[in-house]
N, C-alpha and C positions, 0 to 999 in steps of 0.2 A: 397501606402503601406509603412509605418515607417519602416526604416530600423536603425540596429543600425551602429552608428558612429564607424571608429575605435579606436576612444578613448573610449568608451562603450568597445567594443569586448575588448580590452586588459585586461578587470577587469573579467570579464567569461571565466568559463571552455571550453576546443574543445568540440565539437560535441563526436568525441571519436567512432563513428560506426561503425569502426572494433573491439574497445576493448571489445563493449558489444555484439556486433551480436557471437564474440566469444566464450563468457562467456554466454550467452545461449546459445549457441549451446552445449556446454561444458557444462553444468549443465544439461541438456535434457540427457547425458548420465550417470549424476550421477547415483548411485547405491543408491537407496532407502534400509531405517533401516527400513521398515516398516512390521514387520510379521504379513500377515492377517492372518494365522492361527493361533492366539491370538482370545479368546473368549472375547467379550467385556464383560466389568464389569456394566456399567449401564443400566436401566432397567425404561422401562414410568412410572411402579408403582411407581419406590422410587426415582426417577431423573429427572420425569418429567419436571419441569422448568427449569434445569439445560440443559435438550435436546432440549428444545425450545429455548435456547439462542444460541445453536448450528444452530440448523437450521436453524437462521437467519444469520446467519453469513457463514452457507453453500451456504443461497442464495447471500448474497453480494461477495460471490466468484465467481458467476457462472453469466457470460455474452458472447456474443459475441462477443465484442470490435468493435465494428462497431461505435459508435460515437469518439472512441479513435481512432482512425485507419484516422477517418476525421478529429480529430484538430491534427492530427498530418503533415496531407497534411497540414494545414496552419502552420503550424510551421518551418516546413521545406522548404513553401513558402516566408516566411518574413524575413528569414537573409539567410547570404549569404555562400553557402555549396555547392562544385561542385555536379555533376548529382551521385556522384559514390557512395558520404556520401550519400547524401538523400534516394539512394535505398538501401545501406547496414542499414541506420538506420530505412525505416522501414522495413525492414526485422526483426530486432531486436525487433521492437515493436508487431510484430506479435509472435513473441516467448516468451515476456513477456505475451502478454496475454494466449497463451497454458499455461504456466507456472501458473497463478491464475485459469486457467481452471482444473488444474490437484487436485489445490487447494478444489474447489469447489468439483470434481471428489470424492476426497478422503472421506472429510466429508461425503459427500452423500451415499457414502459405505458404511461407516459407522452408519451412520443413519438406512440403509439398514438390515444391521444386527441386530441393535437395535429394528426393527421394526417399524422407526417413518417415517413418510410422507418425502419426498425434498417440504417443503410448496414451493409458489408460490405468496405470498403477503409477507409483511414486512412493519411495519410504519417506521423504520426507514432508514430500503433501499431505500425505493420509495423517502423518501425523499433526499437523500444521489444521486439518479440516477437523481432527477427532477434538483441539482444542476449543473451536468453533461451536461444532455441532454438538458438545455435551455441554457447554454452558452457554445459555441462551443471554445471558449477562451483556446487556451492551458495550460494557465497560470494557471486560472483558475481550469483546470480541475485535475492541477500536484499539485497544492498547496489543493487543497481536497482529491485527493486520498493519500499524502505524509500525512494528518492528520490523517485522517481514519487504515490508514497503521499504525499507531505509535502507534495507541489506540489497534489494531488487533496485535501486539507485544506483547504487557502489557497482551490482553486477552487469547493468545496461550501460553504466558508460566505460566499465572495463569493457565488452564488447564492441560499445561506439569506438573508444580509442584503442582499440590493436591494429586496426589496419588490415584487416583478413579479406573482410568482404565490404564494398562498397552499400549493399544494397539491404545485408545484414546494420550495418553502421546505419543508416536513414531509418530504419524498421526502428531501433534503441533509441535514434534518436527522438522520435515520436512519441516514443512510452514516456521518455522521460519528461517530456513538455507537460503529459498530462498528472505523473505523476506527484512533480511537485504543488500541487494543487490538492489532492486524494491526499497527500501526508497533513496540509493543515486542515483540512474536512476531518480527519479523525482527531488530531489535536483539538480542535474548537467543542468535539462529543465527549472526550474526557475532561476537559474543563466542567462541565459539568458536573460531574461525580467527584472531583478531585477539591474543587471547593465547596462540596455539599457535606465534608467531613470536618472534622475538626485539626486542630494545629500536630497533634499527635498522631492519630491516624492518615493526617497528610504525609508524613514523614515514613510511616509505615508503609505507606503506596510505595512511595517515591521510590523504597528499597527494594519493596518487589518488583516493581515496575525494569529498576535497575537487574536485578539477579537476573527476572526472565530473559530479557535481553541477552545478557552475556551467553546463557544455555543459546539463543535463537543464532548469532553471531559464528558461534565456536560452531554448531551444525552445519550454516552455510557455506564457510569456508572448508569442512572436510568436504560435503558434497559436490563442491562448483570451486576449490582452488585454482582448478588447471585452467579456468574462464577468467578468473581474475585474475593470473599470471600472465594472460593474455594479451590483458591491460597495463601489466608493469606493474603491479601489486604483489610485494612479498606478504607473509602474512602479518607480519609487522608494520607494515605499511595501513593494510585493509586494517587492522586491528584499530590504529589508529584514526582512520577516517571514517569509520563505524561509528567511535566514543564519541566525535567531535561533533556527528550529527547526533547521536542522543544528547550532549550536551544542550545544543540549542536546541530539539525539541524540549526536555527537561524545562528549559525557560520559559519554553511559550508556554509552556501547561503551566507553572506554577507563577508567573506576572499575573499579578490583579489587574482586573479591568479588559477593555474589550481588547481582544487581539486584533491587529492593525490589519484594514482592508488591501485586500491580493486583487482586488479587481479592475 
């Protein structure tokens, strides 16, 4: 099993598994804006597809974490962290996934009200879950959900800012309190990998890393345009506030040295 050198380690962030076991724990007591006693505003007659871009995005919240739970045992297999990080950090990882479960929760309630199904199929979850679950690769798995996560940004505050439904708007805005925190929790796990290669191979990520992206981008906006239009985003708008946030993830992964404390 490849371990990284320490001259690799010195270019990656710590591990950090008390800063974040904390910071969930700490945010599992936050105090939710959310008044369900708010009558939702949309409706299957006049919002239908508008509700179904929802509910797919209700499904992609909602998992077990059971395949994340297992590349996380290899991750904290293959470099070098005493016995005390490995168990605080997954601990930590088990409370990110409550935290998307809550996610998932939320919408579903909401749908609830509205009267629409929690479907159970999705083409582009299943695709999104097959990339997941055939590679068990942490890397792998932190660099597609860190993309997926970026597009679910762009698509919760298009929804926060349309103006449809008040209580739909406080539901997004909540996702996204939590979410900007989950985008550097996977940024800070590919650091890892990303400077455990060499100068050449760095550069070979970075591309892939770029390419996947674009394919993840171009998918989201054919399947959830009419959600982000919702928001005032043409596609050349979204397109551009896509790149700008892979940009500066781009940065945090490849700056040496620790990435700077969110806590």
């Amino acid at each position: 099993m490849r371990r990284l050198t320490r001259k690799a380690r010195c270019g990656c962030s710590a591990l950090r598994s008390d800063a974040w076991l904390n910071h969930f724990h700490k945010n599992r007591k936050r105090r939710s804006k959310i008044d369900w006693e708010r009558e939702p505003k949309l409706t299957l007659e006049n919002h239908g597809r508008l509700i179904r871009s929802i509910q797919a995005w209700q499904l992609g919240e909602t998992s077990d974490g059971a395949h994340l739970l297992k590349a996380t045992r290899g991750f904290l297999a293959r470099f070098r962290h005493s016995a005390r990080d490995r168990e605080r950090y997954f601990e930590a990882v088990k409370l990110f996934i409550k935290e998307e479960q809550k996610h998932g929760e939320n919408l579903g309630r909401y749908l609830d009200q509205v009267g629409a199904k929690r479907i159970r199929f999705d083409l582009g979850d299943t695709g999104f879950r097959m990339v997941r679950y055939l590679f068990h690769h942490m890397e792998i798995w932190s660099v597609s959900v860190l993309m997926v996560e970026t597009t679910a940004q762009i698509y919760y505050k298009a929804l926060r800012d349309s103006g449809r439904c008040e209580l739909l708007s406080e539901i997004c805005a909540d996702i996204l309190v939590d979410e900007a925190h989950h985008l550097r929790f996977q940024i800070e796990r590919i650091r890892f990998y990303y400077f455990g290669r060499g100068v050449i191979a760095r550069r070979v990520a970075a591309l892939l890393y770029r390419s996947f992206y674009a394919v993840i981008v171009g998918a989201v906006w054919v399947a959830h345009h009419r959600a982000f239009r919702e928001g005032g985003l043409t596609f050349v708008k979204f397109w551009r506030v896509a790149w700008r946030k892979f940009l500066v993830h781009r940065r945090r992964i490849e700056e040496p040295g620790v990435v700077a404390e969110v806590f």
